[in-house]
C-alpha positions in Angstrom: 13.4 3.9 7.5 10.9 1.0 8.4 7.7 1.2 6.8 4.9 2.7 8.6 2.0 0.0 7.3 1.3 -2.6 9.8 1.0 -6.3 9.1 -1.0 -6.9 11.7 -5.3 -7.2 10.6 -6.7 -5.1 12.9 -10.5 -3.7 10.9 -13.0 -5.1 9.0 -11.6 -6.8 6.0 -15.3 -8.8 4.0 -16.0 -7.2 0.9 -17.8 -4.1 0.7 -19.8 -4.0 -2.3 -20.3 -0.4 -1.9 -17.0 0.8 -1.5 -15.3 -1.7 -3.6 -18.3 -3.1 -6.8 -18.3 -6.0 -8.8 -17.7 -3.7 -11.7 -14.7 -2.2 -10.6 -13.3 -6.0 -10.2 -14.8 -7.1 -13.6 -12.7 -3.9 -14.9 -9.6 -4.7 -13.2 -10.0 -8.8 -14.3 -10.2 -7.1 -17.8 -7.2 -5.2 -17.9 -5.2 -8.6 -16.2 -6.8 -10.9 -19.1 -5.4 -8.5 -21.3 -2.0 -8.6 -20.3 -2.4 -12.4 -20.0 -3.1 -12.5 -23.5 -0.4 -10.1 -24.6 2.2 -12.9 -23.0 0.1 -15.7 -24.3 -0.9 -17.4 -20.8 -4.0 -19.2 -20.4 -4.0 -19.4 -16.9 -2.5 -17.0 -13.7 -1.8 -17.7 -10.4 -2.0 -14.9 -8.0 -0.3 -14.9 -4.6 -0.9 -13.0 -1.3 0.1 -13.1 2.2 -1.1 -11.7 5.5 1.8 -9.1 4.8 1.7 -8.6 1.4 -1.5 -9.4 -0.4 -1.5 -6.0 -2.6 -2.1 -7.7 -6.0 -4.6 -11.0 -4.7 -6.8 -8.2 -3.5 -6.5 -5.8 -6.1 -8.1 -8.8 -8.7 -10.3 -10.2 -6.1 -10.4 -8.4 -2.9 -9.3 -11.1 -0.8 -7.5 -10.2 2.5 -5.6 -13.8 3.0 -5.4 -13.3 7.2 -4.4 -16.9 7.8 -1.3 -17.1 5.6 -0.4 -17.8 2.0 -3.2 -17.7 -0.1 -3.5 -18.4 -3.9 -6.0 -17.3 -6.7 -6.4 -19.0 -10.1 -7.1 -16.5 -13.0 -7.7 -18.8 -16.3 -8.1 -16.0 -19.2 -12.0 -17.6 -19.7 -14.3 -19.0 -16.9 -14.7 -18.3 -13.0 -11.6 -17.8 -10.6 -10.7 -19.8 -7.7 -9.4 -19.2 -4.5 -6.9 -21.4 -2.4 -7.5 -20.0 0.8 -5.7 -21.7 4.5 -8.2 -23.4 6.7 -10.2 -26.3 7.0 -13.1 -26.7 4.7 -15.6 -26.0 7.3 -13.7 -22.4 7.1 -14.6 -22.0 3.5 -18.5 -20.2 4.0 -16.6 -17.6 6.8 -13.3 -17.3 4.1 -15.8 -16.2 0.8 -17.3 -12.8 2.8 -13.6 -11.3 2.1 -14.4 -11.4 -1.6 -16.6 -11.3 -4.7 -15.3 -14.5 -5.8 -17.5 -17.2 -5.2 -15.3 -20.5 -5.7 -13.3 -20.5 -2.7 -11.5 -23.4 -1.7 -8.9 -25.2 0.8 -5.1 -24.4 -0.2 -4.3 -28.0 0.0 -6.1 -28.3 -3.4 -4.7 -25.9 -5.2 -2.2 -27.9 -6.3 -3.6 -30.3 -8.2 -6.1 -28.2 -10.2 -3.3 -25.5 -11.0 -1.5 -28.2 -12.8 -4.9 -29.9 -14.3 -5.6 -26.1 -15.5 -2.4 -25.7 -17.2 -3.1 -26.8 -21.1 0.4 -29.0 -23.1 2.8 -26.5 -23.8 2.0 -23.6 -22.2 3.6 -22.4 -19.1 1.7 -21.3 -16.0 1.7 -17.4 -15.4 2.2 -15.7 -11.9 2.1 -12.9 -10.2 3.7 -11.6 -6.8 5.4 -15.4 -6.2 8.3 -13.7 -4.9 7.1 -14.7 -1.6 5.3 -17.7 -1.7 6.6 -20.3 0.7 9.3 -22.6 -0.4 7.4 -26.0 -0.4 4.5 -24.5 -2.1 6.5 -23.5 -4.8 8.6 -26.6 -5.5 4.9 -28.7 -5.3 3.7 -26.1 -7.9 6.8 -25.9 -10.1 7.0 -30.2 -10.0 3.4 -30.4 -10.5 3.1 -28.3 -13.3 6.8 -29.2 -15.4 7.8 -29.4 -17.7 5.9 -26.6 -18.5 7.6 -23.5 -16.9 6.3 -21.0 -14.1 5.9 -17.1 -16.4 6.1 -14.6 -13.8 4.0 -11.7 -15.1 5.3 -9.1 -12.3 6.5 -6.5 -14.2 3.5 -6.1 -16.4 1.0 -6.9 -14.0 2.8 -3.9 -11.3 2.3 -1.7 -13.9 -1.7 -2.3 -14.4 -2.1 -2.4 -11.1 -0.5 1.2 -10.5 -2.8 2.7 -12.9 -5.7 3.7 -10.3 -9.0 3.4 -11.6 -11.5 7.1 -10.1 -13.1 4.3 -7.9 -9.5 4.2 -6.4 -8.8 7.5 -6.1 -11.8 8.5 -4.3 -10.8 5.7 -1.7 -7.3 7.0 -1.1 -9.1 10.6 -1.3 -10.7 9.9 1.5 -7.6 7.9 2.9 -6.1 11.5 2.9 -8.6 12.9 4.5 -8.1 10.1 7.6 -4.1 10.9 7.4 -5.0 14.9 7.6 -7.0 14.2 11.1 -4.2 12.3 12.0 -1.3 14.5 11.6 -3.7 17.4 13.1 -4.6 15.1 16.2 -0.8 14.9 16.7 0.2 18.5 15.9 -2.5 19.2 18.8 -1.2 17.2 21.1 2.2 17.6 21.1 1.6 21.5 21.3 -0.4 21.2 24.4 2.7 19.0 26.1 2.1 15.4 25.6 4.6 13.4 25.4 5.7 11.5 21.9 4.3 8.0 22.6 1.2 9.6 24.0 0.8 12.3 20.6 1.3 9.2 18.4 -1.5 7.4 20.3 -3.4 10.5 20.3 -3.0 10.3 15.8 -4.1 6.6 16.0 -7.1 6.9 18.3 -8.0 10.2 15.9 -7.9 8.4 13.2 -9.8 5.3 14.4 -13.0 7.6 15.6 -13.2 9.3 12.0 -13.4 5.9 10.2 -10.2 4.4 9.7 -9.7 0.5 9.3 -5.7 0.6 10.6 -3.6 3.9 12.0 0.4 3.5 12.9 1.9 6.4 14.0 6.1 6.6 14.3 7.7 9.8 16.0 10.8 11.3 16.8 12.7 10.4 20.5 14.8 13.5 20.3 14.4 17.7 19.0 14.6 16.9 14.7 14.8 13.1 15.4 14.2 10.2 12.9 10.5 8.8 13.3 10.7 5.8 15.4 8.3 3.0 16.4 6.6 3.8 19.4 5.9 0.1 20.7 8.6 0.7 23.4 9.1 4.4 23.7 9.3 6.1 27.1 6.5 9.3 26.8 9.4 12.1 27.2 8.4 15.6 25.7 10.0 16.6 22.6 10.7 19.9 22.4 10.6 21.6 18.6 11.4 20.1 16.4 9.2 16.7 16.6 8.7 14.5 14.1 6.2 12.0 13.4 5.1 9.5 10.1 1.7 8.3 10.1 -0.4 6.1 8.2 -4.0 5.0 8.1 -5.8 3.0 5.7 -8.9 3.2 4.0 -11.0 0.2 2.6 -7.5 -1.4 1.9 -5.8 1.6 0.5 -2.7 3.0 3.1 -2.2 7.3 2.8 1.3 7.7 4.7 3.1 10.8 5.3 5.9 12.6 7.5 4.8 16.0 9.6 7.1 18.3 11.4 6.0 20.4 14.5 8.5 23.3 14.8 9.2 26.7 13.0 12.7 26.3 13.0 15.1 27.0 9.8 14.9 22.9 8.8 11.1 23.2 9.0 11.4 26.1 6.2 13.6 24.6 4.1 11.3 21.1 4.2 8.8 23.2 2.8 10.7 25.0 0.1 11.9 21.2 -1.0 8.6 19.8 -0.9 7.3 22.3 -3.4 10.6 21.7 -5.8 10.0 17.9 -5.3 5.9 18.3 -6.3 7.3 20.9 -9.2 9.4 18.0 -10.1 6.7 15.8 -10.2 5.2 18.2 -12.8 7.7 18.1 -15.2 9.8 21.2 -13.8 12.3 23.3 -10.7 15.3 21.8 -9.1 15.2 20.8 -5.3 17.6 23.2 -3.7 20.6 22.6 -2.6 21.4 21.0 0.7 18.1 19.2 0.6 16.7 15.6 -0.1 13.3 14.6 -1.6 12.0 11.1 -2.8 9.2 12.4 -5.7 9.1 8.9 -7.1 8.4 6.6 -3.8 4.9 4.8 -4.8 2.4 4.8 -2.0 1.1 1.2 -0.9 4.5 -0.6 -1.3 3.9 -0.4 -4.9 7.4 -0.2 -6.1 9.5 2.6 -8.1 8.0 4.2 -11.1 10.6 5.4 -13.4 9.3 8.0 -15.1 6.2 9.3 -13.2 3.5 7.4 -14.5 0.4 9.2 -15.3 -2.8 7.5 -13.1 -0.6 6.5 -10.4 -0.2 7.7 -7.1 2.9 9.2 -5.7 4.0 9.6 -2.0 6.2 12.3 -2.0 8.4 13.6 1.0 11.0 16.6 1.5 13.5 16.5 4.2 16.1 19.3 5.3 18.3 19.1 8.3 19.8 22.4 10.1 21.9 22.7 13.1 21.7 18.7 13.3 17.8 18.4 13.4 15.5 17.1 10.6 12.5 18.4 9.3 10.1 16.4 6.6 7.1 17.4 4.9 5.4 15.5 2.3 2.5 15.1 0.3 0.0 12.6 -1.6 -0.3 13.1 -4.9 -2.6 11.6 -7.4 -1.0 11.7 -11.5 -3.3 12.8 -14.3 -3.1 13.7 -17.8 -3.5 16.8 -17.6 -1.2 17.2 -14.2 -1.0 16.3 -10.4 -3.6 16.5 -7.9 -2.6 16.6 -4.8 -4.4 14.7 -2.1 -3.0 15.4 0.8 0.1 18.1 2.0 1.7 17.9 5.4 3.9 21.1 6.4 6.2 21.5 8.6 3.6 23.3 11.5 
């Protein structure tokens, strides 16, 4: 299955202080320095590109739309950023972030190396997919001190959603609820699939959205496909779609089913096994598939449910050679799940 978020920088991406405060970044810097300390680095290097820049933006709230973009974290003292562009670019570059040392990527280099103290080795995070001759000028620059990548420990603080974060996928939910209701509505009136995805996207837009991709079915119980090329055929019950929209950065993403068929009852009747799952309890029944531990944002598999993370979960059952999903958004407490969002089969 291709994943729904687009790539593609298509809202307003500067810093909002009042969605996204200082404090909530001085918080999450806090929790990273911590870690740091834990492996004994002195200084991190964070990486982001225009299609993956999950954990730049979580520490600084940088949205790198030129390409790869770097951010120096030393565990005392101010950040930098390594952003593309001329320096000239620089004043435009600093309204995506709270960070106020933002510099051209051509000098990151140097000072990366120059930050690195004798015998320790430089820490990083989300390198994976840092461009080749960036990473050989790095790793020569900074050797024979060695490169730490921090990944695994870093993932896991940055899955831990914070209730600023929460509230923003909250309402994230909210956007994905007009969605899947804006397609429902038009597919039940007659529209065609290309035109009922459109329909979701422009929905979702109007009520405040920043991005809205929409993916539906080509055939009765189909697979959700991209619609960039789809001819606008009716599709008779069921029809399928998977939509995402984001909010302030943070992507809610979910399947729908319109149709009353038997696969549409059984989605449901997995979907609530796969959210009792998620609780600690039930069996999915049999004949039916569920993903209950498929992180929302790209985030990665969490093995066991973590509690303060955030969970896409979806449910499919197929009947008679059709396929019907339904999933759900779900939010991990303490105490239990709380469930942002729920799309039925409708």
């Amino acid at each position: 299955m291709r994943i729904l978020e687009s790539t593609l920088l298509t809202g307003p991406y500067d810093w909002d202080e009042r969605a996204l405060p200082r404090s909530e970044y001085e918080g999450r810097l806090a929790r990273v320095r911590e870690a740091m300390a834990r492996a004994g680095a002195a200084v991190l290097a964070v990486h982001g590109h225009p299609g993956d820049y999950g954990a730049l933006a979580y520490l600084t709230g940088f949205t790198p739309k030129l390409g790869a973009t770097l951010a120096l974290v030393p565990r005392e003292g101010p950040l930098v950023i390594f952003a593309p562009g001329t320096p000239k670019m620089m004043d435009i570059a600093k309204r995506l972030t709270w960070v106020e040392d933002v510099r051209p990527i051509g000098t990151a280099t140097k000072l990366i190396a120059e930050s690195v103290g004798d015998g320790h080795a430089l820490a990083t995070w989300a390198f994976g997919t840092l461009p080749q001759a960036l990473y050989v000028g790095i790793a020569k620059a900074v050797a024979p001190r060695a490169l730490l990548s921090l990944d695994q420990e870093l993932d896991a603080v940055r899955r831990r959603k914070s209730p600023c974060e929460i509230e923003l996928m909250r309402g994230a939910a909210r956007l994905l609820a007009t969605a899947t209701d804006a397609f429902a509505a038009s597919v039940r009136t007659g529209a065609g699939v290309r035109s009922a995805g459109l329909a979701a996207e422009r929905a979702a837009i109007a009520a405040g959205a920043q991005d809205a991709r929409a993916m539906a079915s080509l055939s009765p119980g189909g697979v959700p496909l991209p619609l960039d090329a789809a001819s606008d055929e009716r599709v008779l019950d069921p029809a399928n779609a998977g939509i995402a929209v984001q909010n302030h950065g943070y992507w809610a993403s979910g399947y729908v089913t319109i149709g009353r068929g038997a696969g549409a009852a059984r989605a449901r009747e997995a979907l609530a096994a796969a959210l009792a799952m998620a609780r600690g309890g039930a069996h999915l029944p049999d004949g039916v598939a569920a993903n209950a531990i498929g992180l929302s944002l790209d985030e990665g598999p969490g093995d066991p449910i973590e509690a303060g993370a955030v969970y896409a979960v979806t449910a499919s059952a197929t009947e008679g050679g059709e396929t019907a999903y339904a999933s759900a958004l779900v939010a991990v407490t303490e105490s239990g799940c709380d469930t942002l969002w729920q799309g039925k089969p409708v």
